[in-house]
MARBA-298343 format. One record per residue (C-alpha): x, y, z; residue in one letter. Coordinates in steps of 0.02 Angstrom, whole numbers, padded with zeros to 5 digits, always signed. Example, Ala and Ser with C-alpha at 12.3 -4.5 7.8 and 13.67 -1.06 7.14 Angstrom:
MARBA-298343
+00615-00225+00390A+00684-00053+00357S
END
This chain:
MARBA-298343
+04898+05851+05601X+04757+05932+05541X+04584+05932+05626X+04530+06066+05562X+04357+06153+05526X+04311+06064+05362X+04362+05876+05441X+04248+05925+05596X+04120+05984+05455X+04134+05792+05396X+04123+05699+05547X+03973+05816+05593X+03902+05745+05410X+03961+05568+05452X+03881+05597+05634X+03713+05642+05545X+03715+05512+05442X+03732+05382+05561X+03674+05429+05747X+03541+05581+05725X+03395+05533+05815X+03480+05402+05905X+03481+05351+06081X+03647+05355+06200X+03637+05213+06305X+03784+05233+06414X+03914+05322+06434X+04094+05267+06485X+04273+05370+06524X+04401+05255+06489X+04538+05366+06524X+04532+05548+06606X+04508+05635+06432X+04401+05534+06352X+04237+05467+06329X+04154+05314+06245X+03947+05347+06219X+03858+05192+06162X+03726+05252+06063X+03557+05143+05982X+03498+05193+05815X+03402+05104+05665X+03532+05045+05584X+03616+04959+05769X+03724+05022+05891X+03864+05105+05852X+04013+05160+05981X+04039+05351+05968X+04229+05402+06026X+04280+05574+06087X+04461+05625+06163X+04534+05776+06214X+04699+05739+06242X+04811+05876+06181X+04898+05752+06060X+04757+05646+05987X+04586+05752+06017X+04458+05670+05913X+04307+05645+05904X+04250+05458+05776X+04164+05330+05778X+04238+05149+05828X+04232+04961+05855X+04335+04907+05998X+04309+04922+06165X+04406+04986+06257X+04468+04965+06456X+04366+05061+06566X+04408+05084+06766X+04346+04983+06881X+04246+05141+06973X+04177+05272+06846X+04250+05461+06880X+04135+05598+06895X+04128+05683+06746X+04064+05491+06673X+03938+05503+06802X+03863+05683+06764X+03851+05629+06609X+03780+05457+06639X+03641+05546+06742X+03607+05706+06612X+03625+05575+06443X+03571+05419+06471X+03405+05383+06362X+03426+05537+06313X+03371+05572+06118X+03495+05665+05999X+03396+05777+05887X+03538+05901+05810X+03692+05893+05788X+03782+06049+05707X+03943+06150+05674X+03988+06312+05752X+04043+06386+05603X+04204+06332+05526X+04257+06312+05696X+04312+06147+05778X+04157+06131+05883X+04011+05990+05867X+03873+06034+05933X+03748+05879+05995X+03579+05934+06052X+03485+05796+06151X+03304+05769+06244X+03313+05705+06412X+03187+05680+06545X+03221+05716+06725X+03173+05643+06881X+02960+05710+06861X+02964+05674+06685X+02976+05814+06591X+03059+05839+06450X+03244+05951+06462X+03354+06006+06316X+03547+06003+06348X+03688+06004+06255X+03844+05913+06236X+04012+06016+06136X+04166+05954+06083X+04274+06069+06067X+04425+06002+05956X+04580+06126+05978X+04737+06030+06021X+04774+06061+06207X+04633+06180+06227X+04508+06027+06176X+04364+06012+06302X+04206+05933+06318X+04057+06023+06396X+03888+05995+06448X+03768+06132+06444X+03574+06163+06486X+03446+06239+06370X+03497+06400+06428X+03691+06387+06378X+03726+06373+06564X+03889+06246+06590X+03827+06110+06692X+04004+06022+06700X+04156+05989+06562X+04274+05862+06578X+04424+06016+06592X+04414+06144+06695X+04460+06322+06651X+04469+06440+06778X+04510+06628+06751X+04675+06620+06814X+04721+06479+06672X+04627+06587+06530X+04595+06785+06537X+04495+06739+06384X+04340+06633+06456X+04313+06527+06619X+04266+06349+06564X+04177+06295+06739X+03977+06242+06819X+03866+06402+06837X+03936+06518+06692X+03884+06551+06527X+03938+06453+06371X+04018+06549+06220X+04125+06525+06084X+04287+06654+06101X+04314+06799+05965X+04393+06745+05812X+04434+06934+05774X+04412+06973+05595X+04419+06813+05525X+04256+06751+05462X+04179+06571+05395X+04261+06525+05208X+04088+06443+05172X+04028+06622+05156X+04176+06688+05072X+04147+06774+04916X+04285+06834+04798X+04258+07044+04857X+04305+06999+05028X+04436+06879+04944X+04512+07043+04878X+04478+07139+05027X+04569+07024+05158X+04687+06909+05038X+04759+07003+04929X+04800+07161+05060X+04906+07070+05151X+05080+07083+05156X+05134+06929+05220X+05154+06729+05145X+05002+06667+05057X+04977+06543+05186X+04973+06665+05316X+04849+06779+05248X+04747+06614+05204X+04758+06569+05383X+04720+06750+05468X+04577+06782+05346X+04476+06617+05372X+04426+06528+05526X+04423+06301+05536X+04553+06316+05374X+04712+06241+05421X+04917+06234+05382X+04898+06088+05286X+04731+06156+05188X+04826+06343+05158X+04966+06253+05068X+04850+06140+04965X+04775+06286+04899X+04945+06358+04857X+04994+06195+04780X+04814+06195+04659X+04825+06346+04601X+05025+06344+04561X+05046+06476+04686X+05219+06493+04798X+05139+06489+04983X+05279+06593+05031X+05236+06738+04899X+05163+06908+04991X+04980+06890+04967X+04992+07068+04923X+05132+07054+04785X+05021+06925+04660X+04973+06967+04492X+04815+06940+04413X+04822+06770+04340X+04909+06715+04487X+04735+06800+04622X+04631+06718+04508X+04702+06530+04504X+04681+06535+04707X+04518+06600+04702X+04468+06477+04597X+04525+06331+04696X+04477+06420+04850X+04299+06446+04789X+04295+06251+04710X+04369+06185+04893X+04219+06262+04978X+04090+06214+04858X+04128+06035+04887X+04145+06060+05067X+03954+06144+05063X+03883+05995+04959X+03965+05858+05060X+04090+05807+04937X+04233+05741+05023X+04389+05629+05013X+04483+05589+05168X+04672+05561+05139X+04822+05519+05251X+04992+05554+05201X+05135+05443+05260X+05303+05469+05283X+05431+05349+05301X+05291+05234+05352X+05236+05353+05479X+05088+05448+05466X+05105+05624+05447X+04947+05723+05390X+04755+05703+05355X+04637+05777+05272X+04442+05796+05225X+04488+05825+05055X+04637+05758+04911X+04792+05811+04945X+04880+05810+04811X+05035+05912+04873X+05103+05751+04920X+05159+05577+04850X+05110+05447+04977X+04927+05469+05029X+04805+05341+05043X+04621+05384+05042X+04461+05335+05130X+04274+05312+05119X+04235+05370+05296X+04343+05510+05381X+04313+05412+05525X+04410+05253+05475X+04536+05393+05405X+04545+05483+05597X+04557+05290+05660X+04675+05230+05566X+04790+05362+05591X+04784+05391+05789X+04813+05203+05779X+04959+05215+05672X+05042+05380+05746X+05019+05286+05909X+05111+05133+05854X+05246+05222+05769X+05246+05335+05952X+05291+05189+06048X+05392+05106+05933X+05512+05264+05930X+05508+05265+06142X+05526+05074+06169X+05658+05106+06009X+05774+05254+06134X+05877+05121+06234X+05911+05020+06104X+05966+05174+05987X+06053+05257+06131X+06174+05085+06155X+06219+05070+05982X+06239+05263+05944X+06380+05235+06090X+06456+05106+06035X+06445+05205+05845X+06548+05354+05930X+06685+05251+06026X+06707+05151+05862X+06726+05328+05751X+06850+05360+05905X+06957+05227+05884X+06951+05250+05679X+07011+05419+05710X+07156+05364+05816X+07203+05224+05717X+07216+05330+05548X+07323+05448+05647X+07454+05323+05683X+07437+05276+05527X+07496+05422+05462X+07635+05440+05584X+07705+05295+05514X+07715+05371+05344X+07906+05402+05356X+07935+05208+05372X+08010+05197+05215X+08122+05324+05231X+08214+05251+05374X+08212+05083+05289X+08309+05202+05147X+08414+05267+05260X+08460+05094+05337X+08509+05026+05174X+08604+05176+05108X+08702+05177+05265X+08744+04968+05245X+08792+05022+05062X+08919+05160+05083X+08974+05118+05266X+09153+05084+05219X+09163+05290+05143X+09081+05350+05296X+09208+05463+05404X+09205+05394+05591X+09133+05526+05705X+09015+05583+05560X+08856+05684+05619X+08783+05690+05444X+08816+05583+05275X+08754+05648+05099X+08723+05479+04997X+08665+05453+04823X+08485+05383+04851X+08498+05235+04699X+08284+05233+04725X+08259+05387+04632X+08427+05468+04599X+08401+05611+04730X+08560+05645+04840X+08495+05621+05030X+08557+05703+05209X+08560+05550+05346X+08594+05612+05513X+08703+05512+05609X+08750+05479+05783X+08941+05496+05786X+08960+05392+05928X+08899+05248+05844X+08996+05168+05691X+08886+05171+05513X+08835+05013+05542X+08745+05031+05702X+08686+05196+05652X+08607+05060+05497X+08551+04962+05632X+08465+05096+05737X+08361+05160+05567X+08296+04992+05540X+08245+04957+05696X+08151+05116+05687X+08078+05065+05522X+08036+04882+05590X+07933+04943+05726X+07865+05076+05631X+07804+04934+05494X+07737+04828+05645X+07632+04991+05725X+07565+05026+05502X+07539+04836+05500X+07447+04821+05655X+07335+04988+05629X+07289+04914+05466X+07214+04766+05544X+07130+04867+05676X+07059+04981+05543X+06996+04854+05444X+06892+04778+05610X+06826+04942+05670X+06763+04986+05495X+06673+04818+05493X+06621+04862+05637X+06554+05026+05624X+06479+04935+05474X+06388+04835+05560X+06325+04957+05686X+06278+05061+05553X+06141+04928+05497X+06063+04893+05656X+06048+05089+05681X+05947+05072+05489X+05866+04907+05573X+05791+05010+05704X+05719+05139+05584X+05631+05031+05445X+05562+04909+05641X+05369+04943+05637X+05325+04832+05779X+05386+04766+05940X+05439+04593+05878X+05546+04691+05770X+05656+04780+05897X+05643+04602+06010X+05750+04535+05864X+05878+04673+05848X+05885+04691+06059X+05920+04479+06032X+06057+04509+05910X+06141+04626+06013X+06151+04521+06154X+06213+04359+06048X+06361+04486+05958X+06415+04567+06164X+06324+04750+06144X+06192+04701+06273X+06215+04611+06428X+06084+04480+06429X+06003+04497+06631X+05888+04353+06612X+05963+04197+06617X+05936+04034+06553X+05859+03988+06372X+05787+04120+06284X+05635+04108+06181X+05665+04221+06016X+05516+04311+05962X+05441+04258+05786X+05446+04376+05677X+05456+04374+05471X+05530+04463+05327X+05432+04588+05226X+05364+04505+05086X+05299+04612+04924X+05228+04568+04764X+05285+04652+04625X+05173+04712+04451X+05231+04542+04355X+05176+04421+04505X+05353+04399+04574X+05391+04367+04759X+05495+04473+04845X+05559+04495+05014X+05656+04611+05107X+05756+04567+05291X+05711+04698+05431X+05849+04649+05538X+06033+04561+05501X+05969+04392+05571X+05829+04397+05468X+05950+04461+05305X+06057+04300+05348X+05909+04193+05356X+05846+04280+05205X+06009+04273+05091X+06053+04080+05138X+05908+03969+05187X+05761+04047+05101X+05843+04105+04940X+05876+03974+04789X+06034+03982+04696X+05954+04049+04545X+05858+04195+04662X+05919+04364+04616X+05983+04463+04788X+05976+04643+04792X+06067+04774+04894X+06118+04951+04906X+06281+04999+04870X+06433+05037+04989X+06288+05078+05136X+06188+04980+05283X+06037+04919+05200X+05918+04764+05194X+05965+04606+05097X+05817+04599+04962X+05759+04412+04889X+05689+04416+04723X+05599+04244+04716X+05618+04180+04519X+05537+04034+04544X+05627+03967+04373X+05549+04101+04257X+05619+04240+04171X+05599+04404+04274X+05559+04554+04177X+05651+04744+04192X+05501+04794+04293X+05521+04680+04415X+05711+04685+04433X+05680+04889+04467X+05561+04871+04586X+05660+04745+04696X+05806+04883+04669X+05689+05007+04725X+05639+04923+04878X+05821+04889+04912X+05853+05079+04906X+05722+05122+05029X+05775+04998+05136X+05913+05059+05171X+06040+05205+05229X+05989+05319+05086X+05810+05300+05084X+05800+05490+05109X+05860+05513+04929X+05764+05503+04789X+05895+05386+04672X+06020+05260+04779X+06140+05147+04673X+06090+04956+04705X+06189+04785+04669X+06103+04642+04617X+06181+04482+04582X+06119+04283+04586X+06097+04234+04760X+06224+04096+04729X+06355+04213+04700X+06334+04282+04899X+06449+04216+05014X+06461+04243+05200X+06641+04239+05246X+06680+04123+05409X+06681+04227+05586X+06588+04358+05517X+06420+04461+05605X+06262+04442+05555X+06216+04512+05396X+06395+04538+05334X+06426+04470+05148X+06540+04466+05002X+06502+04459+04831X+06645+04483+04693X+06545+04490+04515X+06389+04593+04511X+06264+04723+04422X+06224+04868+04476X+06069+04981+04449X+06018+05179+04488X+05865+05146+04577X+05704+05255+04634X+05663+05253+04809X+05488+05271+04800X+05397+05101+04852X+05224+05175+04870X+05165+05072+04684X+05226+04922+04762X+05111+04789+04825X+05135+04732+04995X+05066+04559+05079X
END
């Protein structure tokens, strides 16, 4: 995550744009680290959002609104009697730093007009908000930072407001390419590193992208680059923070998986599947909303996982143990031998023999059979097959139980891939369902139980073609045999859990591009999504078959294509 200096330096443009010279209204806390102001411009009210939660500080604009408590807490209150009606008239950046500065005009109780201040500081778990007079006097934040939780500055009413030293680092904005040189390229450490130690508000994510423009390895000693390669970064340096100094910006989000994993004020190109905005603040929105979704899908996802990753290791358990008798029984054949070659020759065998040597007539080998010289040849016979008979029942048996766990294991296997492609709640409802219908999960409510709707993911691909892909084994069942026509084409990765995929022909003639997208979306749904190329079957639905007995999900299909497929889905329209 990346709130960094030049995404504050947007929203503070963004705030400029839209609530300078406006009037806050009220004031609300929703939660204990963060605030809702309700401000009135020209253009209509707008709902100004600012959190300081160590995992999602923020500051955006928004639409809902959210819960607040029935009582307002104290910090609401301060502010409710310092803000309200009061006028913003500036609203700045320290810096590059991550601090907003909102200057307001207030009156107080005679009438007279008062200056304060209201700072959001935006630094991970060391996010605050303060208020402060016209004299940079702390009136009240909504943290508290005493002395003996920072040796650096005390955060509390009565004492002075100041930014902390950021050492030697200075503002990029005002970079120019001598002290480039000067702090840069001296360093001997990681291009990234001396990006980041050199320059305050630039971030990780913004160190690399530089790196990545200028075709520079961010783990090259700053100090070690050669001419062409100092004056590529400069150059995208220097172009970076001319568009940040004119406004130019493009919010991007990068996703992974389906998850969000980075933003940005600017392109960045580094990565594959980023999606860009008009607004940074429908780009901060969006992806607090997402991360948070994704957050609780993983925690309400932990039991469920937990349970099946269980019943995954008992099953591997009983594999192991089963192929171990399995190859104990390896020397079946050789008492069967033994047996036979002892009926054969019995009549040459001396009595009280301990040991015949016998032409084996298999393979023309001459063979040692210990015997038991108190038994005659022919029980000695007798004794070897019975050893072979029950070794052939234990091989037999072990075979059969082999063949179940692997199914099994199979099957766990894909609700384990299930749970990581489920994006909402409905989604693990349905898997939690199907694991109490096939005995994984004791059901503890009785009675009928109401299964929660939920539907396949349903794409489009460049040619117009439907195509939908099962989240869950129910849903692949439900998928493969009641949706799909004969004629459909079904789609699924090869020898590994995965989604069944529907291509909808509709009667028409599908073209290559199609077919390889519906591979490709096969491939990502599945096992081996992490790799960029994943075989995938394909065959006419028709030719699926669901064998009788079997758990959901579970198919057969005995003539089929197959296809080396990419398992990058981002060019692929979803509905």
């Amino acid at each position: 995550m990346a709130f960094d200096g030049i995404v504050t330096r947007a929203m503070v443009r963004e705030l400029q744009d839209r609530i300078l010279l406006g009037k806050i209204e009220k004031v609300y806390q929703p939660e204990a680290d963060e605030l809702v102001f309700h401000i009135h411009t020209k253009n209509g009210n707008v709902k100004l959002l600012a959190s300081v939660g160590s995992a999602h500080a923020r500051v955006c604009f928004i639409t809902e609104n959210p819960v607040n408590p029935p009582a307002p807490l104290a910090f609401c209150m301060l502010l409710r009697k310092h803000l309200q009606g009061g006028r913003i008239t500036e609203i700045t950046q320290k810096d590059s730093e991550r601090i907003i500065e909102i200057s307001l005009e207030t009156l107080n109780e005679l009438g007279f007009t008062m200056s304060k201040k209201l700072i959001f500081e935006i630094m991970g778990k060391h996010s605050n908000i303060i208020l402060c007079d016209d004299n940079n006097t702390i009136l009240d934040s909504i943290k508290h930072i005493s002395a003996q939780t920072s040796s650096v500055r005390e955060v509390l009413p009565g004492r002075p407001y100041f930014i902390p030293n950021t050492s030697d680092k200075i503002n990029p904005l005002e970079a120019d390419r001598k002290h480039f040189d000067e702090t840069v390229f001296t360093k001997p450490v990681p291009v990234v590193k001396a990006l980041l130690s050199s320059y305050t508000g630039i971030s990780t994510c913004i160190a690399e992208e530089l790196a990545y423009r200028a075709g520079v390895d961010g783990g090259h000693p700053a100090n070690c680059l050669d001419e062409p390669m100092k004056d590529a970064l400069y150059n995208v340096f220097d172009a970076l923070m001319s568009d940040v100094r004119n406004g130019i910006y493009h919010p991007d989000m990068v996703t992974d998986n389906g998850v969000p994993a980075e933003f940005a004020a600017v392109k960045l190109s580094m990565y594959d599947n980023h999606t860009e905005y008009d607004s940074i603040s429908r780009l901060i929105i969006d992806y607090y909303r997402q991360k948070e979704i994704a957050t609780r899908i993983h925690q309400k996802s932990v039991d469920i996982r937990r349970i099946v990753t269980t019943h995954l290791e008992r099953a591997y358990k009983k594999l192991d143990i089963q192929e171990k008798q399995i190859k104990d029984t390896e020397k079946k054949d050789k008492y069967r031998i033994c047996g036979e070659l002892l009926t054969t020759y019995a009549y040459s065998i001396p009595a009280g023999s301990k040991e015949y040597e016998a032409l084996n007539y298999y393979d023309n080998t001459t063979i040692k059979i210990p015997l038991d010289n108190t038994l005659t040849p022919i029980e000695n016979a007798n004794k070897y097959f019975a050893r072979y008979n029950k070794l052939k029942r234990t091989y037999e048996a072990g075979i059969r139980l082999i063949q179940e766990i692997t199914e099994e294991i199979s099957y766990l296997e894909s609700i384990i891939n299930a749970i990581e492609i489920s994006v909402t709640e409905a989604d693990l409802a349905n898997i939690k369902e199907e694991l109490i219908e096939t005995g994984y999960i004791r059901r503890t409510v009785k009675g009928k139980h109401k299964i929660t709707a939920n539907k396949p993911m349903h794409f489009v691909s460049s040619d117009g073609f439907d195509i939908y892909v099962g989240k869950n084994n129910m849903q692949n069942d439900e998928l493969t045999f009641k949706t799909g026509n004969g004629n459909d084409w079904w789609f699924h990765a090869k020898q590994m859990p995965g989604s069944h995929v529907l291509l909808k022909t509709d009667g028409k003639e599908v073209p290559d591009r199609t077919f390889e997208e519906a591979a490709s979306l096969a491939a990502y749904y599945s096992k081996g999504r992490e790799q960029e190329k994943v075989e995938v079957d394909y065959v006419l639905k028709k030719e699926v078959k669901k064998p009788a007995g079997a758990k959901p999900g579970f198919v057969v299909y005995y003539t089929n294509y197959s296809m080396i497929a990419d398992t990058d889905i981002s060019k692929i329209k979803q509905l």
